[in-house]
SEGU-526832 format. One record per atom (N, C-alpha, C, CB): x, y, z. Coordinates in steps of 0.05 Angstrom, whole numbers, plus 5000, padded with zeros to 4 digits. Each point is the difference from the previous one (the first is absolute). Glycine has a CB too. Layout:
BEGIN
XYZ ...
# end
This chain:
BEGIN
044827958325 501650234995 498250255001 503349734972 496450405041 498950275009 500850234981 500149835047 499250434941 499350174991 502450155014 494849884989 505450175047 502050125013 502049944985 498350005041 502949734961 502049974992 501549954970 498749915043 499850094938 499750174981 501250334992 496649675008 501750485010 500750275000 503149995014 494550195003 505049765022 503150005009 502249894984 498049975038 501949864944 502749984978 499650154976 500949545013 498250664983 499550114986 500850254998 497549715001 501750405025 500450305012 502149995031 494450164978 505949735037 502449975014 502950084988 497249665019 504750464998 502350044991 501449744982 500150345043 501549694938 500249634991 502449965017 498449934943 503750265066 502149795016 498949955034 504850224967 493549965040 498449875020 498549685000 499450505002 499149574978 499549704993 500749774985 497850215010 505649864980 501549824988 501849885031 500150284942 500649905077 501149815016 497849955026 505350154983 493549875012 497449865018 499649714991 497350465002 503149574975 499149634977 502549955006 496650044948 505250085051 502949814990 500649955023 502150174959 497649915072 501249815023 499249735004 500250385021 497149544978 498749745001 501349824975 495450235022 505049954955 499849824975 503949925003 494750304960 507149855048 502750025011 499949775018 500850504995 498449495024 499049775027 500549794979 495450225039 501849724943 499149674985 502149974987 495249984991 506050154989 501949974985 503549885020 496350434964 503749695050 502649955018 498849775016 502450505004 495149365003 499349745005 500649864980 497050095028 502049854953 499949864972 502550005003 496350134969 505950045023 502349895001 502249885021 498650254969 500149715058 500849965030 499949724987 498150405044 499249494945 499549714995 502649904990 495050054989 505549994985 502849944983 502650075024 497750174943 502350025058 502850035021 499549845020 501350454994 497349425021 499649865034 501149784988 495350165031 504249734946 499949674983 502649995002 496249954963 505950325018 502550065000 502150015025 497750194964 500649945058 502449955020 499649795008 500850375014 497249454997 499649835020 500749714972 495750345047 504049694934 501249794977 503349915010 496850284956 504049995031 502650045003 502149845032 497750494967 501049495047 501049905019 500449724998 498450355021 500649484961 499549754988 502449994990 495349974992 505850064974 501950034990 500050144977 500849685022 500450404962 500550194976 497849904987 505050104996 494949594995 498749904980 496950054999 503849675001 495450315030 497750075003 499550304995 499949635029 501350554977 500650304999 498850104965 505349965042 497249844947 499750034969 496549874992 506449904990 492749945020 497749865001 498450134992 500849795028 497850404995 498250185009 500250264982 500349805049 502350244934 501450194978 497949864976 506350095019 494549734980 498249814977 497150055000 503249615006 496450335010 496849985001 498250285004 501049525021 501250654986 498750224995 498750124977 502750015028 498349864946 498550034972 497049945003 504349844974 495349915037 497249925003 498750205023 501049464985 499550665023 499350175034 499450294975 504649755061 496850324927 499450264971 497649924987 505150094985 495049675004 497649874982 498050115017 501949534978 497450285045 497150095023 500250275004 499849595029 501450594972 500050285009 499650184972 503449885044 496450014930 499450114980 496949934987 505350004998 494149715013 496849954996 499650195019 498849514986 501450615038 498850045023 499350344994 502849575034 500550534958 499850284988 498850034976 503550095020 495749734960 498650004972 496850085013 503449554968 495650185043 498350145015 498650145014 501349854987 500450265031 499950195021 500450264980 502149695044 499850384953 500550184983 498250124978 503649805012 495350024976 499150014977 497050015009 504149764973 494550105051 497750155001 500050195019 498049674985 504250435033 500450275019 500250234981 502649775039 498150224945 501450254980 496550024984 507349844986 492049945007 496950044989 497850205032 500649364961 500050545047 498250045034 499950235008 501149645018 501750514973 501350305016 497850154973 507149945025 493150034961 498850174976 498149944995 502950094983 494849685024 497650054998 499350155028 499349594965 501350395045 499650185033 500550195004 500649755017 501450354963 500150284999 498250164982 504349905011 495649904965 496850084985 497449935007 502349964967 497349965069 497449965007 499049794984 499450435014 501549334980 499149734981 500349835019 501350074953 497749945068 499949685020 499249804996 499650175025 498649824959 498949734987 501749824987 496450244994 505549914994 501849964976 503249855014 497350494968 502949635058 501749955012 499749725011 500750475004 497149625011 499849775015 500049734988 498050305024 500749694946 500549744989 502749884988 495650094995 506150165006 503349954988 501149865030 501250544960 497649585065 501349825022 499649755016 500550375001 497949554994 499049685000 500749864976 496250115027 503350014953 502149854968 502949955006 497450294964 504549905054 502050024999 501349765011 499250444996 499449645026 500149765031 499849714990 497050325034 500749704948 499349634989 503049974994 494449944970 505950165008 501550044977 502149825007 498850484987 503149755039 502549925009 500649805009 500150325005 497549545021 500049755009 499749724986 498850295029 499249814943 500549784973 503549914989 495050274980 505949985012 502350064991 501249805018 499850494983 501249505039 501249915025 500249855004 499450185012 497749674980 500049654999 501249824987 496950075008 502450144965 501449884973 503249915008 496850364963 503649905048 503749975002 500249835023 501950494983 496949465033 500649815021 500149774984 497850215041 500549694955 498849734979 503749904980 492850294986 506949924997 502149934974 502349905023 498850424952 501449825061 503250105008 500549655023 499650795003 498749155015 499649795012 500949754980 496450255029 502449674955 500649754974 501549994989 497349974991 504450295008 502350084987 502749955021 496850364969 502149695047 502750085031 502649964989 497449785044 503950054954 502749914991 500450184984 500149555004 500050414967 500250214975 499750255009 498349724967 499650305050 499650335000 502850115019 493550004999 506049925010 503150035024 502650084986 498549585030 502450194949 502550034986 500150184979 500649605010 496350504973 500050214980 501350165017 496149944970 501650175053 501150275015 503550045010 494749975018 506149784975 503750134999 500749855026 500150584979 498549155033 501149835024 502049764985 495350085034 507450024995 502249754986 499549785006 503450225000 498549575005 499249755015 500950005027 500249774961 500050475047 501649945037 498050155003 505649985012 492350244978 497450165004 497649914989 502650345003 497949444992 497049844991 497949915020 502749824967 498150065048 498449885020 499350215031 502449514976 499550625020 498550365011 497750104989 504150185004 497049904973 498150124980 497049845004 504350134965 495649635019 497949845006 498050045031 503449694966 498650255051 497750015024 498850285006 502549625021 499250534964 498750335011 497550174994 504350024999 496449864966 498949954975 496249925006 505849814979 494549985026 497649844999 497750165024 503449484985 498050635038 497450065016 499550364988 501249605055 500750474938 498850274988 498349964985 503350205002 496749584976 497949994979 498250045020 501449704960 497550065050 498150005015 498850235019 501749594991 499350605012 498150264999 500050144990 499749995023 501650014948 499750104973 497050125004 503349644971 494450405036 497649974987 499450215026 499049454967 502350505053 499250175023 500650294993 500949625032 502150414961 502350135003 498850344977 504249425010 494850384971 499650144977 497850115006 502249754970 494650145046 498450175008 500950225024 497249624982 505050315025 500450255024 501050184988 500749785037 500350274946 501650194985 497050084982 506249764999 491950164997 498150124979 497950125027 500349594946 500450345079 498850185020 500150235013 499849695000 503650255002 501950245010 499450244974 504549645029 495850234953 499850314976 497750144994 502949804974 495149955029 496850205004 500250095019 496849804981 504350155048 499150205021 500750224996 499949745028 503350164959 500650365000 499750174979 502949915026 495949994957 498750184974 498150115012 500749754961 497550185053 498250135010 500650125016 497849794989 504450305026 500750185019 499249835028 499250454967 501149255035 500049945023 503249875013 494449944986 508150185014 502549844999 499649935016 502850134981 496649945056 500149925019 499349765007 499850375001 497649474984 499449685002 501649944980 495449935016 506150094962 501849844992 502050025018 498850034957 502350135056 502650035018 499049785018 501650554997 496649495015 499749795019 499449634992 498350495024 501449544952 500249694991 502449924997 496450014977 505150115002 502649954995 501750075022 499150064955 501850135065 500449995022 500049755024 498850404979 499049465017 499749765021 501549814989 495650075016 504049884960 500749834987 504049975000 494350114972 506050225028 503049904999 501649985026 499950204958 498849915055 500549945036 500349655001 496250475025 500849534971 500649715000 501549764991 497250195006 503849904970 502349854986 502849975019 498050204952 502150115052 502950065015 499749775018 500850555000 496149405022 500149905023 500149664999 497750455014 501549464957 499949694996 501949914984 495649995004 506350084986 503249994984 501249795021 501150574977 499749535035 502349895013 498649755024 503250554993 494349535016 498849765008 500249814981 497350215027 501649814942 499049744987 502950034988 494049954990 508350065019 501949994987 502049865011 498650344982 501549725045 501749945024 498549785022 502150534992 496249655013 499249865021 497849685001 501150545012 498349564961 497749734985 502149854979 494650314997 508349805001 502149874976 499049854981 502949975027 495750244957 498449914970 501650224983 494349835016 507750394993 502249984984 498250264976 502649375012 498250594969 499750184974 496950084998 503949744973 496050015030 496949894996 498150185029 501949404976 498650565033 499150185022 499650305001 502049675016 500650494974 498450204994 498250034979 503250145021 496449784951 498849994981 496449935028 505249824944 495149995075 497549905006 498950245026 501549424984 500550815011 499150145024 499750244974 502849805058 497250314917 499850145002 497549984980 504650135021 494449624978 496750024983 498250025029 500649624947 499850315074 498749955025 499550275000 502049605026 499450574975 500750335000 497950184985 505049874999 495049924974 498350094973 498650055004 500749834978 498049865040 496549965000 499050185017 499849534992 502550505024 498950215023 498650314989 504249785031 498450224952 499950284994 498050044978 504850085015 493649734973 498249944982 496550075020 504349564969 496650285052 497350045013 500050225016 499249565000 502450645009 500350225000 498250154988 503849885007 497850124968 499550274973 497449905001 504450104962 494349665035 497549904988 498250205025 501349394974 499650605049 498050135017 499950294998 500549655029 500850444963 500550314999 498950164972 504349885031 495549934951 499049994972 497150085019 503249584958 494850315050 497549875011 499450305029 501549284986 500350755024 500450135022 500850294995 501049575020 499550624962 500650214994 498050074976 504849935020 495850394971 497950004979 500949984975 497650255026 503549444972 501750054974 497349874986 506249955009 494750044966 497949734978 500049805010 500950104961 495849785049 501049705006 499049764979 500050165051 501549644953 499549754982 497549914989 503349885023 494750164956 498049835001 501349824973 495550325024 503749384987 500049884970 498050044976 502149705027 496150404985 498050034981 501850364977 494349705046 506350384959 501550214988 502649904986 498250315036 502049454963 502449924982 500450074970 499749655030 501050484960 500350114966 502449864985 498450515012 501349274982 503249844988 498850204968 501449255030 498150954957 499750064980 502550114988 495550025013 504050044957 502150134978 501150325026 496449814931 501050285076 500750355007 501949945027 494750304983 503849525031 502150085028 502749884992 496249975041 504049784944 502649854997 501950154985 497749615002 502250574972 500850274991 501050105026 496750094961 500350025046 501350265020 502449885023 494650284998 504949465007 502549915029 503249844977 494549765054 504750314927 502549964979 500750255001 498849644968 500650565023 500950265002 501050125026 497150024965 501849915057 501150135031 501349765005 496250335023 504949464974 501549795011 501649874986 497149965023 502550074950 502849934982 502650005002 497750124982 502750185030 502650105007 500649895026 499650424975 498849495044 502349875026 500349684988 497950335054 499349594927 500849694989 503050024993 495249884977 505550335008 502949984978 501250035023 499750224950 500649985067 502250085026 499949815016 499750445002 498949385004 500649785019 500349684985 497350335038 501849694941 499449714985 503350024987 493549974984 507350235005 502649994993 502150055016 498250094967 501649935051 501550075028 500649645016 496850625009 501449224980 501149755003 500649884985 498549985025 501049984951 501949974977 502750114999 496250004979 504050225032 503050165007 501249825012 499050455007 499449445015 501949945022 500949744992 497950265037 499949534955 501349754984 502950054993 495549884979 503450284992 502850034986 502350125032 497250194935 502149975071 502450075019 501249775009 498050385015 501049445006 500949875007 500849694986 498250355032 500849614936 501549884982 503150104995 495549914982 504550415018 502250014994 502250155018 497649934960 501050065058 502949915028 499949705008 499550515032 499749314956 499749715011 503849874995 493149924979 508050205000 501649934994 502550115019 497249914957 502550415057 501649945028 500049915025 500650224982 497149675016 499749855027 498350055010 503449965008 494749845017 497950055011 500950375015 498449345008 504550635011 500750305004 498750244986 504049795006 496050234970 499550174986 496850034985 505249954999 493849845009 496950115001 498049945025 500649954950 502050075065 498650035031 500450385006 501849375023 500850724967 500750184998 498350254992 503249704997 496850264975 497650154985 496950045011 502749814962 497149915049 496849895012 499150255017 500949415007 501650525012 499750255020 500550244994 500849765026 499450364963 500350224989 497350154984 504949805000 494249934993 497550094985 498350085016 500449734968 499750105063 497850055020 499850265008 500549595016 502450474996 501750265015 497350164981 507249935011 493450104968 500150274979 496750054998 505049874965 494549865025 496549965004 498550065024 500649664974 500650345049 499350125022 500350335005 501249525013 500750504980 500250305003 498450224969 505449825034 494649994944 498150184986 496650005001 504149964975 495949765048 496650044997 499250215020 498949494988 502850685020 499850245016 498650184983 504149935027 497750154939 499950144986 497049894984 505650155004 493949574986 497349885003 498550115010 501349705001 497750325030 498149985017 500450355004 499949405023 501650794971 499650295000 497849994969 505950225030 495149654944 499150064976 497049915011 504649934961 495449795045 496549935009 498750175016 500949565001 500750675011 498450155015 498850214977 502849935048 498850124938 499150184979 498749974980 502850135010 497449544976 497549874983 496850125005 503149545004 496050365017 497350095008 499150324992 500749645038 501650514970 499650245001 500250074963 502050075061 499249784934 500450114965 497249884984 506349944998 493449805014 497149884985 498050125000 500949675008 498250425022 498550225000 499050214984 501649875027 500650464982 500450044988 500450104964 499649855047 501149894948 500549994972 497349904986 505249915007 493749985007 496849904989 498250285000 500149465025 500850684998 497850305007 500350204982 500149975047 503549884935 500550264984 501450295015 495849784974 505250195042 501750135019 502949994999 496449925023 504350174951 503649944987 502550065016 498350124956 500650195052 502350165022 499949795018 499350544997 499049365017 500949835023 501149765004 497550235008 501549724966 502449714996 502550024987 496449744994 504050534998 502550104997 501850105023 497850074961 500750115053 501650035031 500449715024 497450544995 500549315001 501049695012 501749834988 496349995016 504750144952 502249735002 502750185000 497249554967 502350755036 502650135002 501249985025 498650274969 498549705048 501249945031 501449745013 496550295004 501049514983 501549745002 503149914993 495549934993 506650174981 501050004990 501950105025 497549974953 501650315051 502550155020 501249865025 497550424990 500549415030 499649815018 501049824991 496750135017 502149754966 502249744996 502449974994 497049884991 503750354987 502949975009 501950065013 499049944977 499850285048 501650025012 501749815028 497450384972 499249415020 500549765008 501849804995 496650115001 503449854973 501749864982 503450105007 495549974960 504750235038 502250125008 501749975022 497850204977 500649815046 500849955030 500749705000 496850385024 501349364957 500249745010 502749934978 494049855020 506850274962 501949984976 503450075016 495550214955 503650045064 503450005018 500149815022 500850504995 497049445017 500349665019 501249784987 495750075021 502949884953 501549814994 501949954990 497449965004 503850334983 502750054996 502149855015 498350414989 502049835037 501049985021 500249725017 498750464994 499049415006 499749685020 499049824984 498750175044 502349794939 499149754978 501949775011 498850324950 503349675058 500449755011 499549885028 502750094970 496250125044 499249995019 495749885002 505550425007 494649674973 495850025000 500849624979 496650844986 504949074999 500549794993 500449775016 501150264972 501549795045 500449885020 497749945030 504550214974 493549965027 498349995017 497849894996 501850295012 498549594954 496549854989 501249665006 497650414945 505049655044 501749774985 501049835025 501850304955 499549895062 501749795012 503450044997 495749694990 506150185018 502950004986 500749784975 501650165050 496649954935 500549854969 501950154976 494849825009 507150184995 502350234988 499349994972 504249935031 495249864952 499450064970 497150074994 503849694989 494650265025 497050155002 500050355007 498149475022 503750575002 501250325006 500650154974 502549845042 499949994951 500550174979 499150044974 502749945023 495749924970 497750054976 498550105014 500249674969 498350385043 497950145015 500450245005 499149675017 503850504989 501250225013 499450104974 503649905040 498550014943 499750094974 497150014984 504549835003 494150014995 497550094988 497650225004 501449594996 499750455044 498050185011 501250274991 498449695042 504050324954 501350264993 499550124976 503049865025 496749974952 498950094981 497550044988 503349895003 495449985010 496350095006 499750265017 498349475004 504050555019 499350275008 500650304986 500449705036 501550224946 501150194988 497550154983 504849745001 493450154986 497350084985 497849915021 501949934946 498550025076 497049965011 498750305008 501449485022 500650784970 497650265004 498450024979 502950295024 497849544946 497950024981 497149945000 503749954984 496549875037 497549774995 497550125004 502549605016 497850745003 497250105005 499050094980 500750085038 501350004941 498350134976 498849724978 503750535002 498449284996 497949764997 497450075000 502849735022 498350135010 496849885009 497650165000 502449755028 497650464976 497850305002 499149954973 502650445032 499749674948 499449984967 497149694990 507150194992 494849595022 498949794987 496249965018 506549734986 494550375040 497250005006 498150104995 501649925020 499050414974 497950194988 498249974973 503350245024 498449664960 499749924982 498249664995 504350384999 496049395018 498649905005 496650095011 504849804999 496350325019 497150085018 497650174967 503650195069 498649964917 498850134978 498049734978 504950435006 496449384997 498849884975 501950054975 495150095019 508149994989 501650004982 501149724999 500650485003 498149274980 500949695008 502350114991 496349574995 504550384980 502249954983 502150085008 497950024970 503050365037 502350045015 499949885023 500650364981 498149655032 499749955028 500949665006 495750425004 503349374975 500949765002 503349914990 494849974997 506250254980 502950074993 502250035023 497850254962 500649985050 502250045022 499949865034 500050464969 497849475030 499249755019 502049745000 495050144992 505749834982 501949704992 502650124988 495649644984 505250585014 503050075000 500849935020 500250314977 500549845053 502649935017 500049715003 500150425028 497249354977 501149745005 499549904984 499949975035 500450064938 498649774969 502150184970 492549915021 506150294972 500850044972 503249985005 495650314979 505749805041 503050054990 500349885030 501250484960 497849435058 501549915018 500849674978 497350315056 500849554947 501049744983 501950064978 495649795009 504250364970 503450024988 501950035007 498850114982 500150125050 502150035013 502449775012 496550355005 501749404998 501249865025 500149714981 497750305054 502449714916 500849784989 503250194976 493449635006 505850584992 503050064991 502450135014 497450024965 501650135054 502950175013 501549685015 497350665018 501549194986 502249725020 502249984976 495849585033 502450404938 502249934973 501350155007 498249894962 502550255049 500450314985 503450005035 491950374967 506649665051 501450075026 499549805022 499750484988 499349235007 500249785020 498350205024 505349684983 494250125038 498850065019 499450345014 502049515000 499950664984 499850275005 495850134981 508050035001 492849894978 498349914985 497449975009 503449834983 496350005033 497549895022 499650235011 501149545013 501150585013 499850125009 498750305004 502649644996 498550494975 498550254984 497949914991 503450224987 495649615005 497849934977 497150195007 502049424995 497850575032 497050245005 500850314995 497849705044 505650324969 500150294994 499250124975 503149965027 499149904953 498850074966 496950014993 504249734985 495050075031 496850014994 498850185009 499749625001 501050525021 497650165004 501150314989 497749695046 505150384941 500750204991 498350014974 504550005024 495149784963 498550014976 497850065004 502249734982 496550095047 496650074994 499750355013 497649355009 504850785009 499350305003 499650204970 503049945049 499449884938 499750144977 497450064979 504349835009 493949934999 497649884982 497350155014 502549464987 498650685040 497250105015 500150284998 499649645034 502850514956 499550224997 498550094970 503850015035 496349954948 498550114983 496249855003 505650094967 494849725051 496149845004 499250345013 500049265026 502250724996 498050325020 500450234985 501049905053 500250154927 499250204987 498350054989 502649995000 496549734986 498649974983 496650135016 503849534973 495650215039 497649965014 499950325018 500349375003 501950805005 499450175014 498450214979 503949885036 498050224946 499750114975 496849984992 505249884986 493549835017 498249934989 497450105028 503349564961 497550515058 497850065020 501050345007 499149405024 502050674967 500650355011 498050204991 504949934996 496850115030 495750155014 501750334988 496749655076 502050504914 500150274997 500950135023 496949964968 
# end
């Protein structure tokens, strides 16, 4: 990491160099979620049950993406701010710690989750007509559990350091390539469920040895093991920068369990329904994601140099952009929700119509989510764990899970349906007084 580039996040315009970061980091993020959606359409052509399957196992697909963001996160957010305070030494050993870290983590869960297979399957909310889906889909994801989670602790150091472009291009290959081995190992090799799960760790590894070269090949921090710090300070410090995506993604499959425990009782239909819906939505906000990751770097910075106005004018900007994003993708799906259903799904009339309906009411509050996400990131990047891990695990944890075990009491399958809207009206409600706060707490004269 060079001195230039240093100064340049520092003193550069910040929305110049907030959407400079956020096209590449926009790119990875809308790969990452190409993975989950490719599984979804090319599943779906199988039968509902499988559809609902791949709905299931998406809990465990959150788990890996929350070791991956714990670590990533948690030593990128350390990395941006020793680099902005000229501490390279300091950095560099948080990013080879991180890296171990994640691919340990990974194993572990491969290991349990493997010995477990069966049970683990049916906690996560599989019936008996989605069991033996589940299971085969199940089992090869573990197995690059360990990959999956170091690519995600690669992609986030690159772009903490202001390198998005080799993350774009890892995660990028990687999801091309999924798109391109789906339907071969699905169709044309008729290994069925199982097949895409085996095309999209192939994908992984790819996209693993990618990032690994670009780590090595750019001037980011590179790996020594001899720089490994498993100590009290760095493990603190990657608890404090990574806590909050642990809670936002670790409870985000716990959500989904419960979710799809409790649409189990209308039918595979209805958490094939929801499944997809989750993808749709998750796809279109890792837009609003990968704009905020453009602006992380720029706030860590920054905020380490002690430069308040400008991490105040980057998240006023980010905010403006994203939702006006949010906004535009909220009247699409208004308008063609049975139509964008019908085109994942197929002609499955009771999957349609839970699906129509659920996308409609996620769109109705999906212009909130930029102030979310800006809020919850800034505040992470700050070293604010506590709020920052609060509102990280509202929209898919604190009130989504109440959400989606009492409104069914309450309004049957409609119930289901709303269960994220309510949630994320609560967590807008919970982010406006954090950015007051924290702004209040950096205002520059």
């Amino acid at each position: 990491m060079t001195n230039d580039k240093t100064y340049k996040m520092i003193n550069e315009p910040v929305e110049k160099l907030i959407n400079h970061l956020a096209i590449p980091t926009i790119m990875s993020m809308l790969i990452t979620s190409i993975y989950n959606m490719a599984d979804t359409f090319f599943v779906a052509k199988i039968n509902t049950s499988a559809t609902a399957a791949v709905g299931v196992v998406f809990a465990i697909m959150a788990l890996i993406q929350a070791i991956g963001f714990f670590c990533g996160h948690g030593s990128g957010n350390f990395i941006s701010r020793m680099l902005g305070a000229n501490k390279h030494e300091e950095a560099k050993k948080m990013a080879v710690t991180g890296f171990i870290l994640a691919f340990c983590f990974g194993s572990i869960l491969m290991l349990i989750g493997l010995i477990f297979l069966k049970p683990l399957a049916i906690i996560l909310g599989s019936t008996s007509t989605m069991l033996p889906y589940s299971m085969d889909y199940l089992k090869w994801i573990l197995i690059g559990a360990p990959f999956m989670c170091a690519s995600l602790v690669m992609n986030n150091q690159l772009r903490f350091q202001g390198n998005a472009f080799f993350a774009m291009i890892g995660i990028t290959t990687g999801g091309i390539l999924n798109i391109i081995l789906d339907p071969i190992f699905i169709f044309v090799f008729e290994l069925g469920i199982a097949g895409a799960a085996i095309a999209t760790i192939i994908s992984q590894g790819i996209s693993f040895i990618i990032l690994l070269i670009g780590i090595f090949k750019s001037d980011s921090l590179n790996y020594q093991l001899s720089a490994i710090s498993i100590n009290k300070y760095y493990l603190s410090q990657m608890v404090r920068g990574g806590f909050p995506s642990l809670c936002r993604q670790g409870i985000s499959g716990i959500s989904t369990a419960i979710l799809n425990i409790c649409a189990g009782p209308f039918g595979d239909s209805a958490i094939a329904g929801v499944s997809i819906v989750t993808r749709l939505m998750q796809f279109f906000y890792s837009v609003v994601i990968g704009f905020g990751q453009g602006f992380q770097p720029v706030c860590g910075f920054n905020y380490g140099a002690k430069k308040y106005k400008r991490v105040k004018d980057g998240f006023v900007y980010a905010i403006k952009v994203g939702t006006i994003f949010c906004i535009f993708v909220a009247l699409i799906a208004l308008i063609f929700a049975p139509q964008i259903i019908s085109f994942v799904q197929g002609n499955e009339p009771e999957v349609i119509k839970v699906g129509t309906a659920t996308l409609r009411f996620q769109a109705l509050v999906f212009p909130l989510m930029a102030f979310v996400t800006m809020t919850n990131m800034m505040l992470q990047v700050a070293g604010k764990a506590l709020q920052a891990s609060i509102l990280a695990s509202s929209r898919q944890g604190l009130f989504l899970i109440p959400s989606v075990v009492i409104l069914p009491l309450l309004l049957g399958i409609v119930g289901i349906e709303m269960a994220q809207m309510v949630a994320d009206i609560i967590s807008f409600a919970i982010a406006i007084p954090f950015a007051k706060s924290f702004l209040k707490e950096i205002a520059v004269d």
